[in-house]
N, CA and C atoms as an extended XYZ file, in Angstrom:
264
Properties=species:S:1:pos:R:3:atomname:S:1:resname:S:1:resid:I:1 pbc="F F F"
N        -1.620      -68.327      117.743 N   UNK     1
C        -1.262      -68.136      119.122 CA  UNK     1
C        -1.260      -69.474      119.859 C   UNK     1
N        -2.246      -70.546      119.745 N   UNK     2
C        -2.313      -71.210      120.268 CA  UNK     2
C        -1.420      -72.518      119.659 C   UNK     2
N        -0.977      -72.388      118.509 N   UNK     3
C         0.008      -73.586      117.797 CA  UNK     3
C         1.228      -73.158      118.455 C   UNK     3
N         1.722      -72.162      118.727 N   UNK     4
C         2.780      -71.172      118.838 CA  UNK     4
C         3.318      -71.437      120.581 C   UNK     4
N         2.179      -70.829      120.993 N   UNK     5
C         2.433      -71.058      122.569 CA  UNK     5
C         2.303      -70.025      123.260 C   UNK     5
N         2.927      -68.729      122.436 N   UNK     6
C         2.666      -67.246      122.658 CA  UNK     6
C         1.456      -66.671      123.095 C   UNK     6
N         2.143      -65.545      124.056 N   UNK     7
C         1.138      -64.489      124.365 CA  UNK     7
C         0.218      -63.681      123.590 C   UNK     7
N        -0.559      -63.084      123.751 N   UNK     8
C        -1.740      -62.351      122.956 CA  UNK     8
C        -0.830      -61.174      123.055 C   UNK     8
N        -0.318      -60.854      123.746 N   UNK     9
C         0.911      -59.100      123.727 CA  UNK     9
C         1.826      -60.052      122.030 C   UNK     9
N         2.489      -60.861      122.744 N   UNK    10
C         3.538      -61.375      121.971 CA  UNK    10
C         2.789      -61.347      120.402 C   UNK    10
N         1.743      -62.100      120.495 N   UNK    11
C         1.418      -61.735      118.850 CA  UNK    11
C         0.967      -60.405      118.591 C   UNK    11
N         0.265      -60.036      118.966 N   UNK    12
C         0.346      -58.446      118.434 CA  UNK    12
C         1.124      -57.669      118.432 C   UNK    12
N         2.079      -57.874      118.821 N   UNK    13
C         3.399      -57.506      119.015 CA  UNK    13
C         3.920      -57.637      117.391 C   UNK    13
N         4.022      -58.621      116.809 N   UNK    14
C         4.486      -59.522      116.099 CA  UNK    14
C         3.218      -58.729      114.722 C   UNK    14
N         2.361      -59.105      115.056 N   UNK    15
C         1.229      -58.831      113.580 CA  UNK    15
C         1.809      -57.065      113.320 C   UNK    15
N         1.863      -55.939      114.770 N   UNK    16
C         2.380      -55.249      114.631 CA  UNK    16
C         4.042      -54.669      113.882 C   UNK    16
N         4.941      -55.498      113.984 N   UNK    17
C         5.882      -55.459      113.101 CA  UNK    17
C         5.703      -55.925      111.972 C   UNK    17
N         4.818      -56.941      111.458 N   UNK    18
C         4.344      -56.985      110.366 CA  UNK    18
C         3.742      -55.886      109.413 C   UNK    18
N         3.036      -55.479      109.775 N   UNK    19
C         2.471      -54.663      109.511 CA  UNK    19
C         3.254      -53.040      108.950 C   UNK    19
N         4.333      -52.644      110.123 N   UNK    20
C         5.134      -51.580      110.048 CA  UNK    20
C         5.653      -51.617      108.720 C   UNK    20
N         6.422      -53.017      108.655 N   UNK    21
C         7.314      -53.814      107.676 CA  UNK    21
C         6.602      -53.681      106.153 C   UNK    21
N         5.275      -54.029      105.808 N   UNK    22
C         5.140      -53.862      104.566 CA  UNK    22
C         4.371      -52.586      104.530 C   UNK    22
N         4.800      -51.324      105.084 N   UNK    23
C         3.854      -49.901      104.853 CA  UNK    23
C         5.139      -49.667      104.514 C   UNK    23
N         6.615      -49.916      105.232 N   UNK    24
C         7.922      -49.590      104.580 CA  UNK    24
C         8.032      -49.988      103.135 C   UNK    24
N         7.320      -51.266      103.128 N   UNK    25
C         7.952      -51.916      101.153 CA  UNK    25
C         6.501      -51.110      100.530 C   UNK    25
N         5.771      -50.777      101.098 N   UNK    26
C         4.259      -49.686       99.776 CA  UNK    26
C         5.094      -48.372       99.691 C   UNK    26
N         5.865      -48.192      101.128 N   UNK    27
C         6.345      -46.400      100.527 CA  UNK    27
C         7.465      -46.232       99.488 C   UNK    27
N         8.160      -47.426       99.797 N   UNK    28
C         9.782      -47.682       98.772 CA  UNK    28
C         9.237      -48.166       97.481 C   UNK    28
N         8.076      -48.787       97.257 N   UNK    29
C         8.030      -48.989       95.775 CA  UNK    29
C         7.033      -47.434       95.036 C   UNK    29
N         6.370      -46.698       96.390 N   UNK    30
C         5.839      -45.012       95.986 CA  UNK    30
C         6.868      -44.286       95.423 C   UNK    30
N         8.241      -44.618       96.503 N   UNK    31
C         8.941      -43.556       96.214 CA  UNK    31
C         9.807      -44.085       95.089 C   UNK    31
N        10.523      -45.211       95.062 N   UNK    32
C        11.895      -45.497       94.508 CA  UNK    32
C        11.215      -45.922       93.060 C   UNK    32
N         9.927      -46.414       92.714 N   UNK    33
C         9.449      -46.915       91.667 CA  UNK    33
C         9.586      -48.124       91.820 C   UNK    33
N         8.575      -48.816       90.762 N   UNK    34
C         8.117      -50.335       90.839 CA  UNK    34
C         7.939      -50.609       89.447 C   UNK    34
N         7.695      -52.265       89.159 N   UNK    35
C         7.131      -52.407       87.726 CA  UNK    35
C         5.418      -51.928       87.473 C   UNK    35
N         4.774      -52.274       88.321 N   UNK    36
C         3.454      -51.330       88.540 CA  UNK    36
C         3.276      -50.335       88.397 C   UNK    36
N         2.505      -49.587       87.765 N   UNK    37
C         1.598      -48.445       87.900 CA  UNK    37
C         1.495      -47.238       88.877 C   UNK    37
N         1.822      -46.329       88.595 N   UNK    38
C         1.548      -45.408       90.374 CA  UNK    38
C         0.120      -45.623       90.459 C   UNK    38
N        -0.938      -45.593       89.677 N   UNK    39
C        -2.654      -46.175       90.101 CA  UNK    39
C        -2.658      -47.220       90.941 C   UNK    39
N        -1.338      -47.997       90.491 N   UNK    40
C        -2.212      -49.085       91.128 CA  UNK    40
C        -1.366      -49.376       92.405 C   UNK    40
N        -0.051      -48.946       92.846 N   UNK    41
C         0.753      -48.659       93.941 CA  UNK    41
C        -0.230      -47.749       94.780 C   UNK    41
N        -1.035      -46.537       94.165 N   UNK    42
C        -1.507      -45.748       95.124 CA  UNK    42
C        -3.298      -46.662       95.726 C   UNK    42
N        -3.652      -47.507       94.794 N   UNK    43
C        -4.461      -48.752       94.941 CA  UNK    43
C        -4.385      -48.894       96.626 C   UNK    43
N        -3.260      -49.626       96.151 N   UNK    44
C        -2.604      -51.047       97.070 CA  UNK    44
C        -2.522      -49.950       98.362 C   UNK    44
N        -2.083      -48.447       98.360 N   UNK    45
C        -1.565      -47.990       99.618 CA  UNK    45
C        -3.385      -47.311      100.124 C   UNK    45
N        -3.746      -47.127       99.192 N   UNK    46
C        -5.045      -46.527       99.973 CA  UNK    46
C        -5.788      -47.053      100.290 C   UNK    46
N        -6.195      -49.011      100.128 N   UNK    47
C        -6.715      -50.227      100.594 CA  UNK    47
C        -6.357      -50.225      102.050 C   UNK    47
N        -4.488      -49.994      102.058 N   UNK    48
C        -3.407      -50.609      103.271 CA  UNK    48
C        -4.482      -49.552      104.509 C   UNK    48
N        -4.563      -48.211      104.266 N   UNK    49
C        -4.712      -46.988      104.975 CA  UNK    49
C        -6.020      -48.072      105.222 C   UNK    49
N        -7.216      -47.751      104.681 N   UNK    50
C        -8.388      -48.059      104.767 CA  UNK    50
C        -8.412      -49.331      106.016 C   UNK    50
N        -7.673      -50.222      105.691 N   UNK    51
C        -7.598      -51.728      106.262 CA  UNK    51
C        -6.908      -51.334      107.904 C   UNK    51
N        -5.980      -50.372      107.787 N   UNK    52
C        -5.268      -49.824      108.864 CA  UNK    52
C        -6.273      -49.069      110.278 C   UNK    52
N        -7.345      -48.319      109.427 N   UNK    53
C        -7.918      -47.359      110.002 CA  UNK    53
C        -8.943      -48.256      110.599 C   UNK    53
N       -10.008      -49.454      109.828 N   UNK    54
C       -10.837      -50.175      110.251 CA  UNK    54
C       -10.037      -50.735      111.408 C   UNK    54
N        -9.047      -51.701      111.599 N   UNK    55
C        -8.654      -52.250      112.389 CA  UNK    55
C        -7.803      -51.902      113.597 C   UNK    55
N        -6.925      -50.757      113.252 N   UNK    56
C        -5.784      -50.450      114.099 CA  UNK    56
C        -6.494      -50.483      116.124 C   UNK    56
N        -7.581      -50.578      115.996 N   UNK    57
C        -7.938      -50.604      117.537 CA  UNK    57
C        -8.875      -51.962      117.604 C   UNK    57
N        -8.781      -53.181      117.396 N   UNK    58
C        -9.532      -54.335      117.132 CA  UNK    58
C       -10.387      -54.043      115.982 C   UNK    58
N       -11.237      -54.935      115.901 N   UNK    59
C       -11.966      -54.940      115.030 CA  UNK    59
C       -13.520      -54.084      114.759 C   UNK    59
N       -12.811      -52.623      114.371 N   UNK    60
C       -13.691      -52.209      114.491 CA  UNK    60
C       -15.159      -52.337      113.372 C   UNK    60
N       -15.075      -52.883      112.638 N   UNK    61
C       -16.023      -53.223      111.762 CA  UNK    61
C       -17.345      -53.964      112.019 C   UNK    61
N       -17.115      -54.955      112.850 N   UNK    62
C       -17.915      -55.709      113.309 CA  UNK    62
C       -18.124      -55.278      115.141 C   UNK    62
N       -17.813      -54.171      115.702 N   UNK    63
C       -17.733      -53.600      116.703 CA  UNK    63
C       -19.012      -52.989      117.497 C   UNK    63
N       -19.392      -52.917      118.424 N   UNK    64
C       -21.030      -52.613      118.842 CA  UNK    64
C       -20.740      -51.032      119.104 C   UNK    64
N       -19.604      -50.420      119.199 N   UNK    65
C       -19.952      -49.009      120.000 CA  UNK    65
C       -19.056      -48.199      118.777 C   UNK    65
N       -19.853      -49.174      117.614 N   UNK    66
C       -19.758      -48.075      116.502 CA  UNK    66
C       -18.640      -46.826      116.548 C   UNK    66
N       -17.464      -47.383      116.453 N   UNK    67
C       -16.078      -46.402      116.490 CA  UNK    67
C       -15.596      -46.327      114.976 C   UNK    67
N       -15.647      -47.752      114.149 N   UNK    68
C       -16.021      -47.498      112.257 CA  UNK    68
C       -16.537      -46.278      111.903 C   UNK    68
N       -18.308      -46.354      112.465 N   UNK    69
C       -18.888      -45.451      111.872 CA  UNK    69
C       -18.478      -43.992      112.493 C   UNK    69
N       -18.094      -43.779      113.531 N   UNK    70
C       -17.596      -42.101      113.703 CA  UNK    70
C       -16.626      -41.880      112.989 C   UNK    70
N       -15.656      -42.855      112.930 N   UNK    71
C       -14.382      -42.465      112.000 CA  UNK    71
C       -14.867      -42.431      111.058 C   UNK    71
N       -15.591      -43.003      110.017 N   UNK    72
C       -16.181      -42.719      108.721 CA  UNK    72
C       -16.795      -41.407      108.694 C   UNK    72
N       -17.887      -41.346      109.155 N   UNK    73
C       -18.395      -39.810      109.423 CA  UNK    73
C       -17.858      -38.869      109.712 C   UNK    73
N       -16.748      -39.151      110.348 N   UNK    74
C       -15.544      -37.351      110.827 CA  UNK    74
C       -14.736      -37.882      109.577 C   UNK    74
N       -14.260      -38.587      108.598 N   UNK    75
C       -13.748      -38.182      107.382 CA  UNK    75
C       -14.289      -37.704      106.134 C   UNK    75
N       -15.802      -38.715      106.106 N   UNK    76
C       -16.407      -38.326      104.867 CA  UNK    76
C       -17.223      -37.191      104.720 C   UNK    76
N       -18.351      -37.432      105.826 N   UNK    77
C       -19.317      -36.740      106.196 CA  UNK    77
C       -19.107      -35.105      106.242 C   UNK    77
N       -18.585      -35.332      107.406 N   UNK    78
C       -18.503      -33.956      108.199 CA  UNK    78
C       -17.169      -33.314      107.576 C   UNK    78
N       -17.373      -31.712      107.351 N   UNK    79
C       -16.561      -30.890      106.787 CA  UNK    79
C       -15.807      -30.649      107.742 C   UNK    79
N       -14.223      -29.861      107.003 N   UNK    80
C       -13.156      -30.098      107.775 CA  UNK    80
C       -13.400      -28.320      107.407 C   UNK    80
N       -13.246      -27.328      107.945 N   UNK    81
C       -12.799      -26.182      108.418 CA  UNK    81
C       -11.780      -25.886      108.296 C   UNK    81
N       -11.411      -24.526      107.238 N   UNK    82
C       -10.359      -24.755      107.009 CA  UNK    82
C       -10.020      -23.089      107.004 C   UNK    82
N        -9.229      -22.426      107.858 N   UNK    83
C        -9.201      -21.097      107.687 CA  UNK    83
C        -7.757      -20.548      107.626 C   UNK    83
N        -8.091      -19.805      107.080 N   UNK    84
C        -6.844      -19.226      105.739 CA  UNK    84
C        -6.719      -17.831      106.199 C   UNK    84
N        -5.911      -17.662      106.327 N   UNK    85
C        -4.990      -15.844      106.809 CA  UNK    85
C        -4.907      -15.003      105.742 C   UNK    85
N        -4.686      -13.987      105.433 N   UNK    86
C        -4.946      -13.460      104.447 CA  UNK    86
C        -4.009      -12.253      105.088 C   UNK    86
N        -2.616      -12.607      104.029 N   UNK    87
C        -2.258      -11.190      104.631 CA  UNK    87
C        -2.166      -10.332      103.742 C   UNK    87
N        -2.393       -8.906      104.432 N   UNK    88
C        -2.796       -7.423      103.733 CA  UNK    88
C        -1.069       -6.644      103.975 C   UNK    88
């Protein structure tokens, strides 16, 4: 930002199209195939998610009002409810 000259919008702006940009090239080598592995394509995409989820609102990892750890806990932790219809 500061070599650049740019705004703090302007780069996140920017890290944000980045970002869009290679979740497009993880889904096209999911879908269309790659020389890789689907293990290790589904690797690379469930790191991307992980890396996505820590960060997508600053940094929540290193964050004081602990927003990491609820999101961790409402995925891992805590059961998801799941109710099913049953028709007669």
């Amino acid at each position: 930002m500061n070599e650049t000259g740019c705004s703090e919008a302007m780069a996140r702006q920017h890290i944000s199209d980045l970002i869009e940009d290679y979740w497009k090239k993880l889904n096209k080598c999911y879908v269309d195939g790659s020389p890789f592995s689907k293990h290790y394509i589904e690797t690379a995409i469930n790191m991307a998610r992980i890396s996505q989820c820590i960060y997508q609102h600053g940094d929540a990892y290193g964050s004081p009002d602990n927003l990491f750890k609820n999101q961790a806990r409402l995925l891992i932790v805590e059961p998801v409810s799941i109710n099913e219809k049953v028709n007669s």
